[in-house]
LOZATOR-682268 format. One record per residue (C-alpha): x, y, z; residue in one letter. Coordinates in nm, 3 decimals, decimal comma, m for minus. Each point is the difference from the previous one (the first is absolute). Last residue first. Layout:
// residues N
{{X; Y; Z}; 'a'}
...
***
This chain:
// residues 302
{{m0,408; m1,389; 1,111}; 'x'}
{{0,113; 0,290; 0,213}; 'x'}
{{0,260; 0,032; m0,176}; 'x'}
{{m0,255; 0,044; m0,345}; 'x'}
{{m0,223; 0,182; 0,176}; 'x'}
{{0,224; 0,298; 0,069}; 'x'}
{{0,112; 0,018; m0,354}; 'x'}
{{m0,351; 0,060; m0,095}; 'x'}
{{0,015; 0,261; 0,251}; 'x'}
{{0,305; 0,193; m0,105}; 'x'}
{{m0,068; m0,026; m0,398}; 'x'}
{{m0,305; 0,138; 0,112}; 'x'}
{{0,167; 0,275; 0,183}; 'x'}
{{0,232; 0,112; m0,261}; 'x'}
{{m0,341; m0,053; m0,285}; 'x'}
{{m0,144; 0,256; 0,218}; 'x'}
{{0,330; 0,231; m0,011}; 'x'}
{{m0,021; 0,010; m0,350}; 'x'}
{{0,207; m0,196; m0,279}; 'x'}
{{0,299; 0,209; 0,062}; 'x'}
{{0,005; m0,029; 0,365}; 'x'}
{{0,061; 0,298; 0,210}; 'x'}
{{0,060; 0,035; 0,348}; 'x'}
{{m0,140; m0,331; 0,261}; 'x'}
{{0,108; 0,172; 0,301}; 'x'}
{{0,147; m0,233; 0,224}; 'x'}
{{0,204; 0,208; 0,194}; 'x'}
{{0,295; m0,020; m0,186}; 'x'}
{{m0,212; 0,027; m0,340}; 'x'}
{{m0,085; m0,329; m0,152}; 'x'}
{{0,132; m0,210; m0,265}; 'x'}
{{m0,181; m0,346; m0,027}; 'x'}
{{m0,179; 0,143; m0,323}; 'x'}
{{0,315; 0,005; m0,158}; 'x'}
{{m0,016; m0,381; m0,056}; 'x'}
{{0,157; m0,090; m0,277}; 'x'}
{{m0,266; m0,246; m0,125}; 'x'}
{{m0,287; 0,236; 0,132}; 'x'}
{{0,075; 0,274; m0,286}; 'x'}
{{0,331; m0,099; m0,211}; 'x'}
{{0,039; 0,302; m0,183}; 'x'}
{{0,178; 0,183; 0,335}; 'x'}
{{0,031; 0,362; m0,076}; 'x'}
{{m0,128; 0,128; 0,273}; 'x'}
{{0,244; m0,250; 0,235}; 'x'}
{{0,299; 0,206; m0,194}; 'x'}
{{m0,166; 0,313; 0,098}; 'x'}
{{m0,015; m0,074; 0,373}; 'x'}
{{0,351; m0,168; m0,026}; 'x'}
{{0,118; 0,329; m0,153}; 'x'}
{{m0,170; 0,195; 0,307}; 'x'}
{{0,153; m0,199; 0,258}; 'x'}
{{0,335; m0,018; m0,126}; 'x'}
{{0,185; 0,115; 0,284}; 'x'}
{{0,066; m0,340; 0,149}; 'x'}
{{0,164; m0,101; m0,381}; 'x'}
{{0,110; m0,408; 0,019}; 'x'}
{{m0,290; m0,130; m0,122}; 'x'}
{{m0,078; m0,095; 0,318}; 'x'}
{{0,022; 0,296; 0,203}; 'x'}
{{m0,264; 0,149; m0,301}; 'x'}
{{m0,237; m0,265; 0,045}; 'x'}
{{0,011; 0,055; 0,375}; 'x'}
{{m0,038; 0,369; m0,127}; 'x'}
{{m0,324; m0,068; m0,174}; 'x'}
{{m0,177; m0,234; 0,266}; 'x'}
{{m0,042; m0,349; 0,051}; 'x'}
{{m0,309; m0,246; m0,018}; 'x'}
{{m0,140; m0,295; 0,135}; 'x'}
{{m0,284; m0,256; m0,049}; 'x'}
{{0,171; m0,152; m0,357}; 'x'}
{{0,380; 0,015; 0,069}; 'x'}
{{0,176; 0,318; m0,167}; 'x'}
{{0,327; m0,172; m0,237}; 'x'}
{{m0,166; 0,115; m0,266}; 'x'}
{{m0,004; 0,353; 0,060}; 'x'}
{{0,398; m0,045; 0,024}; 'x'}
{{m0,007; m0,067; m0,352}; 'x'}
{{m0,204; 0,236; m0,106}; 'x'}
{{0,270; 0,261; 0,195}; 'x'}
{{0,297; m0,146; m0,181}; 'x'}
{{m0,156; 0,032; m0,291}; 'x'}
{{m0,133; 0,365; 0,011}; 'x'}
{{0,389; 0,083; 0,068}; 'x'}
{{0,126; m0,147; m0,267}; 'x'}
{{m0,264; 0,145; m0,228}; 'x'}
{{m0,298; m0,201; m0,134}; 'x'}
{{m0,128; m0,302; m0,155}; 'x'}
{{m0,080; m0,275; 0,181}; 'x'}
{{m0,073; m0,316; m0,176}; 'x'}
{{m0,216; m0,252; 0,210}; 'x'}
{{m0,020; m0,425; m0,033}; 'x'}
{{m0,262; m0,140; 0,251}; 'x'}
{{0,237; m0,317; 0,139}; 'x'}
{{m0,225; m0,290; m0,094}; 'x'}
{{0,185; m0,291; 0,236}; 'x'}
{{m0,038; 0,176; 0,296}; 'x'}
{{m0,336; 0,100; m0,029}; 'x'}
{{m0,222; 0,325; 0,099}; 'x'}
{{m0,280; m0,191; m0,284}; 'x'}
{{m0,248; m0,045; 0,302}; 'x'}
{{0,011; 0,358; 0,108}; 'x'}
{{m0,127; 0,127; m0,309}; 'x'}
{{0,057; 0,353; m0,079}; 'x'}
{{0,288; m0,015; m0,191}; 'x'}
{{m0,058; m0,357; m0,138}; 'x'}
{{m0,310; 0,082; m0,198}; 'x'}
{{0,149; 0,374; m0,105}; 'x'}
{{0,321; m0,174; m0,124}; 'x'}
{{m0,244; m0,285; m0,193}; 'x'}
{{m0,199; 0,316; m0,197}; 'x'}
{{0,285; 0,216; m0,168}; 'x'}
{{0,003; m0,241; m0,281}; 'x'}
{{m0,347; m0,038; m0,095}; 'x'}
{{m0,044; 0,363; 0,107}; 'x'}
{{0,209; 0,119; m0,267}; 'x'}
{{m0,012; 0,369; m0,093}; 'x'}
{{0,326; 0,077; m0,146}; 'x'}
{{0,225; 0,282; 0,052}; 'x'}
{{0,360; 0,102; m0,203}; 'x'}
{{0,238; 0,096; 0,320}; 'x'}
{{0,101; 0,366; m0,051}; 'x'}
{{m0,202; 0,146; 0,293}; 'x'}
{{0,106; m0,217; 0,261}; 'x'}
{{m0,126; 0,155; 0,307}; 'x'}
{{m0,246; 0,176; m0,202}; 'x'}
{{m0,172; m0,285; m0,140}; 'x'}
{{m0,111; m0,120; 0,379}; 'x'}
{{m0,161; 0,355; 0,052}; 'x'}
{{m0,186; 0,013; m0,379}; 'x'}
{{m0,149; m0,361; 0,117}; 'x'}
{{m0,121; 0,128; 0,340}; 'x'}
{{m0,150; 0,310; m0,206}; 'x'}
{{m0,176; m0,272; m0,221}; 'x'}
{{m0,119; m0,188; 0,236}; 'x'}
{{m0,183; 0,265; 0,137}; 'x'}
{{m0,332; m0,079; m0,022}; 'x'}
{{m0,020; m0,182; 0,348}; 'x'}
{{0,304; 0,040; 0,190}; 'x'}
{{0,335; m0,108; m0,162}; 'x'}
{{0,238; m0,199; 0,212}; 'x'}
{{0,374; m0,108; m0,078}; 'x'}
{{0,224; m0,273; m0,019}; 'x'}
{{0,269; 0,040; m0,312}; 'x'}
{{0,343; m0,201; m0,057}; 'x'}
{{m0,099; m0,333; 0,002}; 'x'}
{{0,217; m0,271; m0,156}; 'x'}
{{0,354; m0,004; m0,216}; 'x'}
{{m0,245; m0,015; m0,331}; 'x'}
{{m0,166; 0,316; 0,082}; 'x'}
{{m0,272; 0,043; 0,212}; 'x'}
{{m0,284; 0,289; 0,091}; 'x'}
{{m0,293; 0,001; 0,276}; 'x'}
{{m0,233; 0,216; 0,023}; 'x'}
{{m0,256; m0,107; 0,301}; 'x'}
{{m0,377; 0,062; 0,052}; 'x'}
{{m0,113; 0,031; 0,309}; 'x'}
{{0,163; m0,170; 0,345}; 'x'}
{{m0,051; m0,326; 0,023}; 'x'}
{{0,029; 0,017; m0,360}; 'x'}
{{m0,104; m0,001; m0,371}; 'x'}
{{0,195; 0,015; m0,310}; 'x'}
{{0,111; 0,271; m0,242}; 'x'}
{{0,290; m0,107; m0,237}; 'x'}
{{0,389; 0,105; m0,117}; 'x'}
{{0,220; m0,137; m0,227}; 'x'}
{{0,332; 0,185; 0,036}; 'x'}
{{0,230; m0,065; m0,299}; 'x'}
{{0,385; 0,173; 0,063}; 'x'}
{{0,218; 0,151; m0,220}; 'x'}
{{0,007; 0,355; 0,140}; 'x'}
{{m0,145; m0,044; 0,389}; 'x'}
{{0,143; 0,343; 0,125}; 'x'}
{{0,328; m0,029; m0,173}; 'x'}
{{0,122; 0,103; 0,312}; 'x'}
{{m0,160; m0,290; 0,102}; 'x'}
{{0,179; m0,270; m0,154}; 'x'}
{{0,316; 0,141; 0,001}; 'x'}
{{m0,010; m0,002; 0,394}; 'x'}
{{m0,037; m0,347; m0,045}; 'x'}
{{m0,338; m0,177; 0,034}; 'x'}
{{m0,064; m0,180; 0,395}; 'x'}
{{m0,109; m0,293; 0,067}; 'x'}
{{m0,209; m0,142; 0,193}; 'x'}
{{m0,114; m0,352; 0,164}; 'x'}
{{m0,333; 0,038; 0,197}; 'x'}
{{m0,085; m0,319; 0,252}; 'x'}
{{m0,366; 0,136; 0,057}; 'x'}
{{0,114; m0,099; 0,302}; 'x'}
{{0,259; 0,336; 0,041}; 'x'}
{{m0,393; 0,172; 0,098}; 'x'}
{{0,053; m0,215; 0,329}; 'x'}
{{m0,279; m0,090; 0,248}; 'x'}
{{m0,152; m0,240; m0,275}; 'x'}
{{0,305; m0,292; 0,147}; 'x'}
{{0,340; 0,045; m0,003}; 'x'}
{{0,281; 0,023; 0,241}; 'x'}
{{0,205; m0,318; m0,006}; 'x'}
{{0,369; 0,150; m0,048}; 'x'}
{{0,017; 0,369; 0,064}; 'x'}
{{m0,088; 0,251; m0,280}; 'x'}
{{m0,243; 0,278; 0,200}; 'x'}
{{0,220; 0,114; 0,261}; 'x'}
{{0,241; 0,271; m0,109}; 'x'}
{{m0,312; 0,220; m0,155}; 'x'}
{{m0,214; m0,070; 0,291}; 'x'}
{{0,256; 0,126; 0,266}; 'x'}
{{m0,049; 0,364; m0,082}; 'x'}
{{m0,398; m0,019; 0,047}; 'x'}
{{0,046; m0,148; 0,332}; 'x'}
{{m0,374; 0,078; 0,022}; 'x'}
{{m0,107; 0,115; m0,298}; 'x'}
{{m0,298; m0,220; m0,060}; 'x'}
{{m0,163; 0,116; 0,303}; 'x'}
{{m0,006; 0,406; m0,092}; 'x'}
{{m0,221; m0,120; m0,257}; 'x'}
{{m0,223; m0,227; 0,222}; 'x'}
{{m0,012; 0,346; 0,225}; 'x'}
{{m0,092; 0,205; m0,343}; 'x'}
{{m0,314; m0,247; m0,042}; 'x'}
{{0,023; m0,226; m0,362}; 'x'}
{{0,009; m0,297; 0,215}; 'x'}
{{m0,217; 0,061; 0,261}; 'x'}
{{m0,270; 0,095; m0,246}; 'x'}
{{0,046; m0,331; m0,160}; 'x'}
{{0,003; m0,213; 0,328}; 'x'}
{{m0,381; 0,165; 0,052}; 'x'}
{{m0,091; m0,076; m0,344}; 'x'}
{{0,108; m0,361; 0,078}; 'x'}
{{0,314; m0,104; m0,252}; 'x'}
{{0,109; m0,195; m0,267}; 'x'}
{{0,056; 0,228; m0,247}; 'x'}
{{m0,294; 0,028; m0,203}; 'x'}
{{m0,167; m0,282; 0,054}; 'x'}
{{m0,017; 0,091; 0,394}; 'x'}
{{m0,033; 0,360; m0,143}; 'x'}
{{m0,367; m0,148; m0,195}; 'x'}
{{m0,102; m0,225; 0,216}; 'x'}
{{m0,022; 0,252; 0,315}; 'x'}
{{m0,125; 0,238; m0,239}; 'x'}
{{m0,276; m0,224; m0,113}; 'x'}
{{m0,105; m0,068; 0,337}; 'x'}
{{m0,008; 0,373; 0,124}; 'x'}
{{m0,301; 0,057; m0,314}; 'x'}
{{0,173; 0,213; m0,252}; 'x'}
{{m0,112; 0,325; m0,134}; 'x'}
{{0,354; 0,115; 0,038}; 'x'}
{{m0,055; 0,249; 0,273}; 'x'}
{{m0,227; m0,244; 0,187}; 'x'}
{{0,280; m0,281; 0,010}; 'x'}
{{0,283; 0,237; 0,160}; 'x'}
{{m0,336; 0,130; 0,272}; 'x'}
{{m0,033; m0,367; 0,086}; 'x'}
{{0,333; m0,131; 0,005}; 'x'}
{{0,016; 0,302; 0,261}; 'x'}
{{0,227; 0,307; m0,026}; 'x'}
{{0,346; 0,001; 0,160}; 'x'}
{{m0,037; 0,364; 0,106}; 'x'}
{{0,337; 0,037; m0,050}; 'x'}
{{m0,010; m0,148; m0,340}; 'x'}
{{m0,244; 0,248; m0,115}; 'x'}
{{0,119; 0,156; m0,345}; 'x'}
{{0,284; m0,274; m0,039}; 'x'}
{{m0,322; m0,241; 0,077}; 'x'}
{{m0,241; 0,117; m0,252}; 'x'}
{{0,263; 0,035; m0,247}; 'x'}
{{0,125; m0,315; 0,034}; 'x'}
{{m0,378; m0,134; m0,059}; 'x'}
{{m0,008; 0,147; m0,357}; 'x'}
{{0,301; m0,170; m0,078}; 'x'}
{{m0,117; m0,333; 0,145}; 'x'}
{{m0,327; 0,079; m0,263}; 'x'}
{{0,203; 0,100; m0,303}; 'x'}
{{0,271; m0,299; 0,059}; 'x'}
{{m0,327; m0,268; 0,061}; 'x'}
{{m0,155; 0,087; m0,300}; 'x'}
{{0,342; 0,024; m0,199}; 'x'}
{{0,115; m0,358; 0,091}; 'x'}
{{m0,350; m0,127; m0,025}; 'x'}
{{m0,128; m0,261; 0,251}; 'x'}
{{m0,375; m0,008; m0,029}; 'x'}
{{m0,163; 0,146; 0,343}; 'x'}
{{m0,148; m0,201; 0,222}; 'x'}
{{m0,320; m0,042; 0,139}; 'x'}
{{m0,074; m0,115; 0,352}; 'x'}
{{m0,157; 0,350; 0,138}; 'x'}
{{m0,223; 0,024; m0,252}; 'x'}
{{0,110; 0,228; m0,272}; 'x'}
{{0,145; 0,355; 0,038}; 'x'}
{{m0,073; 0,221; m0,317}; 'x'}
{{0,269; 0,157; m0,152}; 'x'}
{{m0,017; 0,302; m0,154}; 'x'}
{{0,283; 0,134; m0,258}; 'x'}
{{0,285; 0,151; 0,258}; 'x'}
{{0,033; 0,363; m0,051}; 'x'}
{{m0,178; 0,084; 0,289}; 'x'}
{{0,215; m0,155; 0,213}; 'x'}
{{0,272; 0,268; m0,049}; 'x'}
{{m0,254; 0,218; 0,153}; 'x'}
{{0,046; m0,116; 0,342}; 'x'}
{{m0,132; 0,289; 0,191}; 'x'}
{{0,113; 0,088; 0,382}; 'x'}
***
């Protein structure tokens, strides 16, 4: 077997076996990435630290430090987690997780509903005129997990999305099209403190709800909304999400409405899995899916 999609990482020469790498968002997302593939290709094989770290020019040392800074976790404990069986895992009692996840006390990094999101959602008038009146200032920022789009309005965020490298601009042109009469602005400045908080586990307060607009259908609503009420470490299915929004036959409409999610890793529809624990399609790439996955891994673990 061949691993060409190594070969289009720039070199990288190991140093000694003590160095580390500089921490760099985007470094570390295009070299973690790079690893996923390596172990969706092989994950049955398990393949050594050793043989991950040779593949990405890196010595076994600076691997370890790099997916323990990463997300928290071993390269070994990684693999596990992103492994079909550790998918199958986070759907047990699958049907239960969506009627379990508000009681008194629970909280804690294990839980995505710590990020302590408070929504709302536009009227149906609002989005049939399909953003019309509204100012959406967008910006480009580094990740955990690439580069991320994200767009606001005044109400709060509205727009999480990924763009792999040079295409920012066709991540861009599939935000705008959600909304396609909203007037645009690029505003980083402004666009900036939701990204911080988003993806820092630290600012998952209480007393800062993270304020989100969602702006969709009825039915796409009702279905976000359930997304968010998927613990961190587990995950449910399409036609649990379906019982639960009151439609058991809905299975492909939920599947679209989860598509169309603009709220990438906030409303998690990267915790949707097939019934037997298929990880399906993700929007954003299936690699980013199982990133997501394992960085969230490390976090209840932590």
């Amino acid at each position: 077997m061949t691993f060409d999609l190594f070969a289009r990482l720039e070199p990288q020469p190991a140093g000694p076996a003590g160095a580390d790498l500089d921490a760099d968002p985007a470094g570390d997302y295009r070299l973690v990435k790079a690893a996923i593939e390596l172990m969706t290709e092989r994950w049955r094989e398990q393949p050594s630290v050793e043989a991950i770290a040779a593949k990405l020019r890196l010595t076994p040392v600076q691997l370890q430090r790099l997916l323990v800074r990463w997300a928290g976790l071993t390269p070994k404990a990684f693999l596990q987690a992103i492994t079909l069986d550790a998918a199958r895992a986070l759907l047990k009692d699958a049907a239960s997780v969506l009627d379990t996840t508000y009681e008194v006390g629970l909280s804690g990094p294990a839980r995505l509903h710590d990020l302590f999101v408070t929504h709302e959602a536009m009227t149906p008038g609002d989005y049939r005129a399909r953003g019309r009146g509204l100012t959406m200032r967008w910006g480009l920022h580094p990740s955990p997990f690439g580069t991320a789009l994200a767009v606001a309005t005044d109400r709060g965020l509205a727009g999480l999305g990924f763009a792999e490298p040079g295409g920012e601009a066709e991540a861009l042109a599939d935000m705008t099209r959600r909304w396609p009469q909203a007037d645009y602005v690029e505003d980083a400045a402004a666009t900036s403190p939701y990204v911080a908080r988003v993806f820092d586990p630290a600012e998952w307060r209480a007393d800062r709800p993270l304020k989100v607009v969602m702006i969709g259908t009825d039915f796409e609503i009702r279905v976000w909304r359930t997304l968010l009420r998927i613990p961190m470490g587990r995950a449910t299915t399409y036609s649990d999400i379906a019982a639960h929004v009151g439609n058991p036959k809905a299975n492909r409409a939920v599947g679209t409405a989860v598509g169309r999610n603009p709220l990438s890793f906030v409303v998690p529809c990267h915790r949707v899995l097939g019934r037997s624990g298929d990880l399906c399609g993700y929007h954003w790439g299936l690699t980013r899916k199982r990133a997501i996955l394992g960085w969230e891994a490390g976090q209840v673990a932590g």
